[in-house]
N, C-alpha and C positions, 0 to 999 in steps of 0.2 A: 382315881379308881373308877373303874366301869360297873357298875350291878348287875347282874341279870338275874330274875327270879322265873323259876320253872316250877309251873305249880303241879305239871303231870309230866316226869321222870320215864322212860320208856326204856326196855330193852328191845334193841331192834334185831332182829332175826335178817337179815340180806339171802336170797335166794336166788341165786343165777341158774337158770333151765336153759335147755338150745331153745326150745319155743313151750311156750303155754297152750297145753290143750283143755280147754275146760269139758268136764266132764268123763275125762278119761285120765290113765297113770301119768303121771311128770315124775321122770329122776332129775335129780336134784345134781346140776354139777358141780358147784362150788356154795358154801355156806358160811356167812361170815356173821359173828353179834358180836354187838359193842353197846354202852352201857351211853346215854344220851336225853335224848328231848330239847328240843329246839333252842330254847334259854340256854342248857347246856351246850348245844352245839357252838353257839354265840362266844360263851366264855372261853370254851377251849381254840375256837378261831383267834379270839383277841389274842391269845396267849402264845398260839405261832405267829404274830406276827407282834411279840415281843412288849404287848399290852399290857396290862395291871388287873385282872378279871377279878371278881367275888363272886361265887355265884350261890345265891340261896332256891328257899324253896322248898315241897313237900320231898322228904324220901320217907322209903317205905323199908323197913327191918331184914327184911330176909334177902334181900337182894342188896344191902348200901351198903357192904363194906365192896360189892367189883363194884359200884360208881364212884366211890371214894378213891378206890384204885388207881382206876382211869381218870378220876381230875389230880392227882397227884404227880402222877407221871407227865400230864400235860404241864404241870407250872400252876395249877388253877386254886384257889384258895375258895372254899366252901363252910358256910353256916346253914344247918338243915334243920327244918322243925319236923323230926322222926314219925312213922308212925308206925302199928303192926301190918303185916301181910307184906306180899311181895310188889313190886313194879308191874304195870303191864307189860306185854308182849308185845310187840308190832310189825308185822311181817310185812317184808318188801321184796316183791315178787316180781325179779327181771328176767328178761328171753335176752336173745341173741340180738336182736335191733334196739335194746337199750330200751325196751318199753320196761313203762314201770307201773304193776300193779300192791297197789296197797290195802293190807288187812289190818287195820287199828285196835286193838282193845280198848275198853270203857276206863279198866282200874278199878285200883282197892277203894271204898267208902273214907270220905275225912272227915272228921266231927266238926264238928262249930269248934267248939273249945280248939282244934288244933288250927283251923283259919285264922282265929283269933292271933295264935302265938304266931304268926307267919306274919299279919299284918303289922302286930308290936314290934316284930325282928326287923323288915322293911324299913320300917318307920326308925328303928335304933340305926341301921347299916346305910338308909339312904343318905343321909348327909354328908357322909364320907367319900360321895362318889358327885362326879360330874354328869356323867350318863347311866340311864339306869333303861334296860329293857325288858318288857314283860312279852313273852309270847308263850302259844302253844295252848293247848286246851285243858279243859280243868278234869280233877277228879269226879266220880260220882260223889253225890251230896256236896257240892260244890258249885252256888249258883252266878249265874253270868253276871251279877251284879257285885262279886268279889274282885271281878278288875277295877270297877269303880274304887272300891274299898283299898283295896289296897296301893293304886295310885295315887290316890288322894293324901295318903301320909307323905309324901316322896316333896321336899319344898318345892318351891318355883324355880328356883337358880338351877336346879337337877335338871337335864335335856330328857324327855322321857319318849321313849320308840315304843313300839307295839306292834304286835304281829300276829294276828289271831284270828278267828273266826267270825264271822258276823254279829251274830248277838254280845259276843264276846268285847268288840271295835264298839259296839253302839254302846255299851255301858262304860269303858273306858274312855268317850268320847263325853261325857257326860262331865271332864275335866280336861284339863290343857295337856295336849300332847303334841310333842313336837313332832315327831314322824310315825307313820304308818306304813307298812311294806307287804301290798296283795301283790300277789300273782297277776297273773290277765283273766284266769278261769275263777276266781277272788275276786276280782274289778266287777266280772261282770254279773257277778253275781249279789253284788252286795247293789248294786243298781238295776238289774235286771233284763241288762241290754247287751246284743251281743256287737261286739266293737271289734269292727273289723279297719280300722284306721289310726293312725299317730291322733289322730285329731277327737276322734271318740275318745280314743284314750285316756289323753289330757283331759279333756269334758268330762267326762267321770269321775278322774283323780279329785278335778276341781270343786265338784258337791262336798269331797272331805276338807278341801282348803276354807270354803262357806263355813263349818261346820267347827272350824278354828285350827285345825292343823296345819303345822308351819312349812311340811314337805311331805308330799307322796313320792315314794319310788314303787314304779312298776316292774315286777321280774316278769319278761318276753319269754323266759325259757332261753334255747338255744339261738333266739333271735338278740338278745341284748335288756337292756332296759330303759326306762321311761324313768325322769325326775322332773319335777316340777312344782314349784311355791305359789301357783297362781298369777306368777309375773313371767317369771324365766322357763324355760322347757326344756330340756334338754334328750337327747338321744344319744344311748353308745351300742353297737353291734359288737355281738359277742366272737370272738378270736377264732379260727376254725382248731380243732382241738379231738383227737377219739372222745370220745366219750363211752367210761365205763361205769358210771352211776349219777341220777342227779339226787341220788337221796342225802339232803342236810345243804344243800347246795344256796335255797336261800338263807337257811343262817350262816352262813358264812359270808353273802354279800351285806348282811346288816355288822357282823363281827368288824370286818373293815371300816365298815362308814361311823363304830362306833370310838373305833383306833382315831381318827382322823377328828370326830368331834371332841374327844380328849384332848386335843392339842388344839384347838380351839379354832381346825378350819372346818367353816362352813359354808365354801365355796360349792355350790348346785355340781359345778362340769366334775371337779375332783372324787366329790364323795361317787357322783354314778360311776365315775372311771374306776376308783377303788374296789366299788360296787362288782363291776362287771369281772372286775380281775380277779377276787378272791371267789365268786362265783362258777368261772370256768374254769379257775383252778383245781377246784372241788369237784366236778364232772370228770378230771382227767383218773380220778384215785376211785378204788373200788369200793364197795360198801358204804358207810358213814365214817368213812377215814379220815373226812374233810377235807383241806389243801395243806401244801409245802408254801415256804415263805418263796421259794429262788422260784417255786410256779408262778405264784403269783406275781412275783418282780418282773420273770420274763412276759409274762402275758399282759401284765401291767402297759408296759413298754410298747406294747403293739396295737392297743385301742387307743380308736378317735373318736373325742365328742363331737357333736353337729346339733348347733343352737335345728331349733322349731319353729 
């Protein structure tokens, strides 16, 4: 079994415009919401592509029976520590060139007492799984030092991924994590350098490999991606492909790589090939729709790794 824990739940709003004029009207030409947050995004990948997912985590009352929906229909089996008030909202704001701007909400307030029950459940669910992922950002009253916390109950035998925001990585880090997955605007932010080469790249990944983490994978965007353990490096360029959304697109390249460590390969060149495939797959589909399994197969099929 795969975990993921999603401690902040979103409804995403998708919003395609011909172009964004700030400051002035935009109609709206197509509108699409689905009921998500990164973790979630993870378990409903694993589940197209015939995975074992559980995904816990905060829900919030007024909104959890369309996320319950939507993990049901996906195949996705879910344990939630409930709370009142709704999900936030999150607007993603596309034009005609596939730009994507994004408007985030904060979220409902979580008590102590409900963190509490999240970490106990964690702590009940994690041993049942092989891989467990945490990403995504936290509710308000919900401090960065709860990734700490609630990894920490997760055993050692458990493969643990992460995907999260800076303050977020450096308290999580604070225990053994087996992989971590920034972006490049991610990388170089959490170092504060702007990396303009494969070689910077690696070089920065590698302060997280210092720091005990067993694998960085870097998301290039429409460039491809970067992996690397501090020995091996690897590079895969991504497939050329329309692209109608990248919104969820890096959880879907963690969703695969978590398919792949269930089974117990943890070969560097496959997982990035995995990586890259369910990730451009996920650009080719609109909104947060994620990918199709035969996308990914086929796209699968078409990338080459190239040691570094």
């Amino acid at each position: 079994m795969i975990l993921t824990v999603c401690p902040n739940p979103s409804i995403d709003c998708t919003i395609e415009l011909d172009n964004l004029n700030v400051g002035m009207l935009n109609r709206i030409r197509n509108k699409i919401e689905t009921y998500s947050g990164k973790a979630l995004n993870v378990a409903m990948g694993i589940a197209r592509l015939q995975g074992n997912a559980m995904a816990t985590g905060f829900m919030f009352q007024e909104s959890r029976s369309m996320f319950e929906q939507t993990l049901k229909r996906e195949g996705v089996a879910f344990k939630f520590i409930n709370n009142e008030g709704s999900a936030r909202t999150n607007y993603k704001i596309i034009d005609n060139k596939s730009m994507l701007t994004e408007i985030n909400d904060k979220g409902q307030s979580v008590s102590r007492n409900k963190q509490i029950e999240l970490i106990n459940l964690v702590k009940k669910l994690a041993p049942r799984s092989s891989v467990t992922v945490m990403s995504g950002s936290l509710p308000q009253g919900v401090d960065a030092s709860f990734y700490h916390e609630v990894l920490s109950v997760i055993p050692k035998s458990v493969k643990k991924i992460v995907d999260a925001e800076h303050q977020n990585i450096d308290e999580a880090l604070k225990g053994e994590v087996f992989m971590i997955k920034p972006n490049l605007r991610e990388l170089e932010g959490f170092t504060g350098r702007t990396l303009r080469t494969k070689g910077d790249i690696i070089a920065s990944a590698n302060l997280f490999i210092e720091r005990g983490v067993k694998v960085v994978l870097v998301s290039l965007g429409a460039d491809g991606a970067i992996i690397t353990n501090g020995t091996e490096n690897y590079f895969c360029k991504s497939a050329t492909v329309a692209i109608n959304s990248t919104v969820g697109a890096g959880d879907c390249m963690l969703s695969s790589v978590c398919v792949e460590l269930e089974k117990g390969n943890e070969d560097l060149k496959e997982l990035l090939r995995v990586s890259v495939a369910s990730g451009t797959a996920a650009i080719t589909t609109r909104g947060t729709n994620l990918f199709y399994k035969d996308k990914f197969e086929e796209i699968f099929e078409k990338l080459v790794v190239e040691k570094i």
